[in-house]
N, C-alpha and C positions, 0 to 999 in steps of 0.2 A: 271588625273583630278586635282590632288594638285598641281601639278608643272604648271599646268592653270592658275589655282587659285593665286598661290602667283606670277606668269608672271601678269597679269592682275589687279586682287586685286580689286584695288576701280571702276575701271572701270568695273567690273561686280555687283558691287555693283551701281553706277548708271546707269547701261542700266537696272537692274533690277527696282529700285527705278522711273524711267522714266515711266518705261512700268507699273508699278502700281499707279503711278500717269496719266497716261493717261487713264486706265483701271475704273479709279475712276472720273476724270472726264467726260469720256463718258457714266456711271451709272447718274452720276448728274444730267446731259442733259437730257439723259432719262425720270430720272424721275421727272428734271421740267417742260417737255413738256407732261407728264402723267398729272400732278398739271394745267398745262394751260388748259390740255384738263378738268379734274375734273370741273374747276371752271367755263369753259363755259358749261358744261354739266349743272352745279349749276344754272346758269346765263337763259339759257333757260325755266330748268324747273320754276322756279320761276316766269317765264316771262308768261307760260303757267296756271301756276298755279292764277295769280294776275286778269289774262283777264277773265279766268273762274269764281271768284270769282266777278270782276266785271259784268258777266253776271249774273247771279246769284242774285246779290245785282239789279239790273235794272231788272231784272222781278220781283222781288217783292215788288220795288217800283211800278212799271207799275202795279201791281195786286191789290195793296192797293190801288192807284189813278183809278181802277178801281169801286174799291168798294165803295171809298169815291162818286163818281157820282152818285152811284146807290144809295145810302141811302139819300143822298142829295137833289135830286133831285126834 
């Protein structure tokens, strides 16, 4: 293995270097396609969350313009 080692030398030192730069950028990928997904996961709930809250705010206008007729009237 030493007589490999110093036959080859740098070039085991870049197939290594290689393979942990590619090692490292496919964790990347990974985990900016994790982040894409977080953010649409984000992106929905909120989206979920905004439409409720505007029903929510419309039935209690609709309740009050209920009430307002009744006292009104």
């Amino acid at each position: 293995m030493v007589d490999l080692k110093k036959k080859l030398g740098s070039s085991l030192n870049k197939i290594s270097s290689c393979m942990w730069k590619g090692a490292y950028r496919k964790v990347q990928r990974k985990e900016g396609e994790y982040m894409v997904k977080v953010h649409e996961d984000r992106a929905k709930r909120r989206a979920i969350a905004d439409a409720e809250a505007e029903a929510v705010y419309d039935a209690a206008e609709e309740q009050q313009g209920r009430e307002y007729y009744v006292f009104h009237c």
